[in-house]
C-alpha positions as CSV (number, residue, x, y, z in Angstrom):
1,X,136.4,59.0,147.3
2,X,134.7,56.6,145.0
3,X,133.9,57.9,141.3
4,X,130.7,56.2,139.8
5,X,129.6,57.7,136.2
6,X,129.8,61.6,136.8
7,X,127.7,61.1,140.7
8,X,130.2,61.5,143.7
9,X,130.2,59.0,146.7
10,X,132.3,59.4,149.9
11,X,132.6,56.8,152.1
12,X,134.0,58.2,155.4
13,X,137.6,55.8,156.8
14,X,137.0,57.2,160.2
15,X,136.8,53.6,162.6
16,X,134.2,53.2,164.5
17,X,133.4,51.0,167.8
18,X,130.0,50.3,166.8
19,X,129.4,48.0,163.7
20,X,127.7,48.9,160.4
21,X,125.0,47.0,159.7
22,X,121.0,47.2,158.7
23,X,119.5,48.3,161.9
24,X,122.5,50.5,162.6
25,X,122.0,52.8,159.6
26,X,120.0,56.2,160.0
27,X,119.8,58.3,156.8
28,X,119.1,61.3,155.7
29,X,118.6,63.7,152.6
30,X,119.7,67.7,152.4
31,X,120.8,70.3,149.9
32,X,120.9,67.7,146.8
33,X,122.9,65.0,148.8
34,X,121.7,61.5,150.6
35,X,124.0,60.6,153.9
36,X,124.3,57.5,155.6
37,X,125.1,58.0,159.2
38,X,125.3,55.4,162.5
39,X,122.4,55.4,165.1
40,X,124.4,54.9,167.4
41,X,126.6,57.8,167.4
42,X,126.2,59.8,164.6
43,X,129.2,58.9,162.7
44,X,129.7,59.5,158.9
45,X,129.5,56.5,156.9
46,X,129.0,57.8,153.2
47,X,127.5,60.1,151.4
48,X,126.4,60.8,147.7
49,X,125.1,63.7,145.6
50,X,122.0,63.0,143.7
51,X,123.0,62.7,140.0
52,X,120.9,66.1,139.5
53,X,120.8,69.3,141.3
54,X,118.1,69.0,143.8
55,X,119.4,71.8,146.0
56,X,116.1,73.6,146.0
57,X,114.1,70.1,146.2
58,X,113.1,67.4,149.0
59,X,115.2,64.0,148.0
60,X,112.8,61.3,148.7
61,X,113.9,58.5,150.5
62,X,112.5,54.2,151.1
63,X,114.8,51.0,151.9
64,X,113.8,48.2,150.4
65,X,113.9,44.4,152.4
66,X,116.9,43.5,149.5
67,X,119.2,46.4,151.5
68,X,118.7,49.1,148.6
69,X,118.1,52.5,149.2
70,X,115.6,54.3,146.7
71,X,116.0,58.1,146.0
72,X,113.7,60.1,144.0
73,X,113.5,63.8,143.0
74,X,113.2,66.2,140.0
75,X,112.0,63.5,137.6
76,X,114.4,60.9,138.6
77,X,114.5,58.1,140.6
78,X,118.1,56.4,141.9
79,X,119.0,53.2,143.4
80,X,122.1,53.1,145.4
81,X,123.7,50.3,147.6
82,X,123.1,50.5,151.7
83,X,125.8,50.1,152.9
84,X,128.4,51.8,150.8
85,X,126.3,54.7,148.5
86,X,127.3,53.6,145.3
87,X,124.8,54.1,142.4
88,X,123.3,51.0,141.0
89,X,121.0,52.1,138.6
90,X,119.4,55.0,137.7
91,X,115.7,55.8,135.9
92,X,115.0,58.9,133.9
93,X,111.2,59.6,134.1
94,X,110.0,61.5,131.2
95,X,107.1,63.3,131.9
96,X,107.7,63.6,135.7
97,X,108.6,67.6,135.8
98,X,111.2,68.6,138.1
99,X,109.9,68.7,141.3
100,X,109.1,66.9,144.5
101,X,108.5,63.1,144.4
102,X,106.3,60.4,145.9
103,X,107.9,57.2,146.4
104,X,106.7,53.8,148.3
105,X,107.5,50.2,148.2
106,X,106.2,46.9,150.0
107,X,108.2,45.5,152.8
108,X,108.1,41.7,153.4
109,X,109.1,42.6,156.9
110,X,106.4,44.1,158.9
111,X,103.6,41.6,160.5
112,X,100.1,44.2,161.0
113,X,98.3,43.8,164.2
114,X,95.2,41.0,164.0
115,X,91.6,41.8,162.2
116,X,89.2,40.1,163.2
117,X,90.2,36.6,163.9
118,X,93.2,36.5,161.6
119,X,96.6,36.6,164.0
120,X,98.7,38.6,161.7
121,X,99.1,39.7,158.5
122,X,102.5,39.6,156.3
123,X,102.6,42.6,154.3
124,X,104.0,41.6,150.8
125,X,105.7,38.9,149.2
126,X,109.4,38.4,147.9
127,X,107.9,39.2,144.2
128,X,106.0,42.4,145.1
129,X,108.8,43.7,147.3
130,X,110.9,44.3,144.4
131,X,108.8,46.9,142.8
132,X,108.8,50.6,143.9
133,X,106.5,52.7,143.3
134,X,107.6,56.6,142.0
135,X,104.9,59.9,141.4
136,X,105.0,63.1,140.3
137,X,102.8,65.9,137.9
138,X,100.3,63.8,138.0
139,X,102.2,60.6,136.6
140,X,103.0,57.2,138.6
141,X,105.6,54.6,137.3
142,X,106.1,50.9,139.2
143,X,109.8,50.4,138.8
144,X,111.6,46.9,138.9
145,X,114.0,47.4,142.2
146,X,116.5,44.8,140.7
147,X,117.2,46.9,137.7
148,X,115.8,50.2,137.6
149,X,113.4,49.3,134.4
150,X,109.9,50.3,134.3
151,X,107.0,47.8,135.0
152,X,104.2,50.1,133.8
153,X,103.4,53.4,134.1
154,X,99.8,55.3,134.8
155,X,98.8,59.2,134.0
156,X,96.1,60.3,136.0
157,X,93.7,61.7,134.0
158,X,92.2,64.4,136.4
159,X,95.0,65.4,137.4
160,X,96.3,68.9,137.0
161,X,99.9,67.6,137.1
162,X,100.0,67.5,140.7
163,X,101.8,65.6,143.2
164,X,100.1,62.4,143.4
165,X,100.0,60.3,147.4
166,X,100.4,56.8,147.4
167,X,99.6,53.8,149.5
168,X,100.3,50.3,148.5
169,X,98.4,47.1,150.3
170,X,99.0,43.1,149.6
171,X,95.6,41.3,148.8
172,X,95.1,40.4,152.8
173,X,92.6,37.6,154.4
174,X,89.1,39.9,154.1
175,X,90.8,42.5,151.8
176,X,88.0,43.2,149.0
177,X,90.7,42.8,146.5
178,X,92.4,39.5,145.3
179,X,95.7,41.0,144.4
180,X,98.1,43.7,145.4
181,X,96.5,47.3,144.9
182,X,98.5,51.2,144.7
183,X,96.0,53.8,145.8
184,X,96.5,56.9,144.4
185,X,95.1,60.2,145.4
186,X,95.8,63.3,142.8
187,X,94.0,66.7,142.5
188,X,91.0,65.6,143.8
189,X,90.9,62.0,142.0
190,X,91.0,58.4,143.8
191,X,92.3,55.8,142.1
192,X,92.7,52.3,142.9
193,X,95.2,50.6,140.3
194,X,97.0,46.5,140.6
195,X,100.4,46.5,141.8
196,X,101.7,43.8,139.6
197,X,100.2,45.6,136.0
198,X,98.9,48.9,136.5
199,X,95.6,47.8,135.8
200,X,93.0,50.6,136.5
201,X,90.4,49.0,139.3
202,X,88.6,52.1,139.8
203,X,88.6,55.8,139.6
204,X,86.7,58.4,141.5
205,X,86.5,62.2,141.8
206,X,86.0,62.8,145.3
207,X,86.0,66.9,145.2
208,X,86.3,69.9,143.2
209,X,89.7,70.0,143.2
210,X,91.1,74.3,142.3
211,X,93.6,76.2,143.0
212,X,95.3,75.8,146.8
213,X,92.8,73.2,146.5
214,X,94.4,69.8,145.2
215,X,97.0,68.7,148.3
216,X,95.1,65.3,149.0
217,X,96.8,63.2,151.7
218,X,95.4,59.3,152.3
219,X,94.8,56.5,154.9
220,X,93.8,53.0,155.8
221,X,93.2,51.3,158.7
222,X,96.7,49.1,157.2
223,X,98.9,52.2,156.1
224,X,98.0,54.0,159.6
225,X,99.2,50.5,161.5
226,X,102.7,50.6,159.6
227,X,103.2,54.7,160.1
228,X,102.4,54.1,163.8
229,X,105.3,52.2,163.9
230,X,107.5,54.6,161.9
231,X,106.2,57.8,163.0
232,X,106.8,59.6,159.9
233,X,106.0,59.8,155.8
234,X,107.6,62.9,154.9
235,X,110.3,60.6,153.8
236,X,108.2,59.1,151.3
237,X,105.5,61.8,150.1
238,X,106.6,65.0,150.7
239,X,104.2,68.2,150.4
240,X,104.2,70.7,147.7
241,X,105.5,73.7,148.0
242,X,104.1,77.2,146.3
């Protein structure tokens, strides 16, 4: 058992035939504590509590290209190392309640399918790749992957402290934007901001909003080509519960 400032890591010493490596990792968040586990059998590799108690809260989960996995819950958001679950860094969000979080990066690793007559497109560079991108009660913070500081931070102001969904596109051949954008829905607000500043592009209230009313979920032609491939975004934007 490895002790890293007051958060518990276990890495399991059982061998195993099949090696540890980046496509040989599956993992997992449950009852406060992220686990790292083999695809290939199931076998234990580590696991670590998150630094709060998030027994009663979803532990959001994203890999980034630079083999670091992000975690986010309860207004805070943890880096930890892939292939052993030791802590990093760590970023206290004040403002961001106590409850479920939303949490996306870029990935210089996936190639969408052609548009038009463009063959491919590379989604991200090595500079935006570093920044993840945390929500939660109506805040979002861009967060520097290589050391857990903040970039800059945006409070949506029709939001009724709501759990914001996020999706983040590279400036593409064709897109109508020159630079990376984070599009943010929250209690019945759109909002389009840059990746690299936090600049506000645009903002629009797209409905009512009330009471049972505010869950907002998003989608581009882009986003819906990369969770094709993935078949899931639970991981990343979990739903509210009441």
């Amino acid at each position: 058992m490895n002790i890293v400032n007051s958060w518990r890591t276990v890495t399991s010493n059982k061998p195993s035939i099949y090696p540890v490596n980046k496509l040989n990792i599956l993992l997992c968040s449950s009852h406060g504590t992220v686990y790292a586990v083999n695809k290939a059998n199931g076998a234990p590799i580590w696991s670590t509590r998150f630094p709060l108690s998030a027994l009663d809260s979803v532990i959001s989960l994203f890999v980034t290209d630079s083999d670091k996995v992000i975690a986010a819950s309860k207004g805070m958001t943890v880096c930890m190392e892939l292939y052993s679950g030791s802590i990093l860094w760590k970023n206290c969000m004040s403002g961001f309640g106590y409850e479920q979080m939303s949490l996306v990066g870029i990935s210089t690793q996936i190639s969408l399918p052609s548009i038009g007559n463009n063959s491919s497109i590379s989604h991200g560079t090595s500079s935006q790749s570093s920044i993840i991108f945390a929500a939660s009660r109506g805040n979002v913070i861009a967060i520097d992957c290589d050391n857990g500081q903040q970039i800059w931070g945006f409070n949506c102001p029709g939001s009724r402290l709501g759990l914001p969904n996020l999706i983040v596109e590279k400036a593409y051949p064709g897109s109508p934007h020159s630079e990376g954008v984070l599009y943010i829905a929250s209690d019945g607000w759109l909002y389009c901001l840059t990746t690299d500043t936090g600049r506000l592009v645009w903002s629009k209230k797209v409905s009512a909003g009330g009471m049972g009313k505010t869950l907002m979920a998003l989608a581009t032609p882009m986003s819906s080509a990369i969770a094709a491939r993935t078949n899931t975004s639970f991981n990343q934007n979990p739903p509210r519960r009441w």
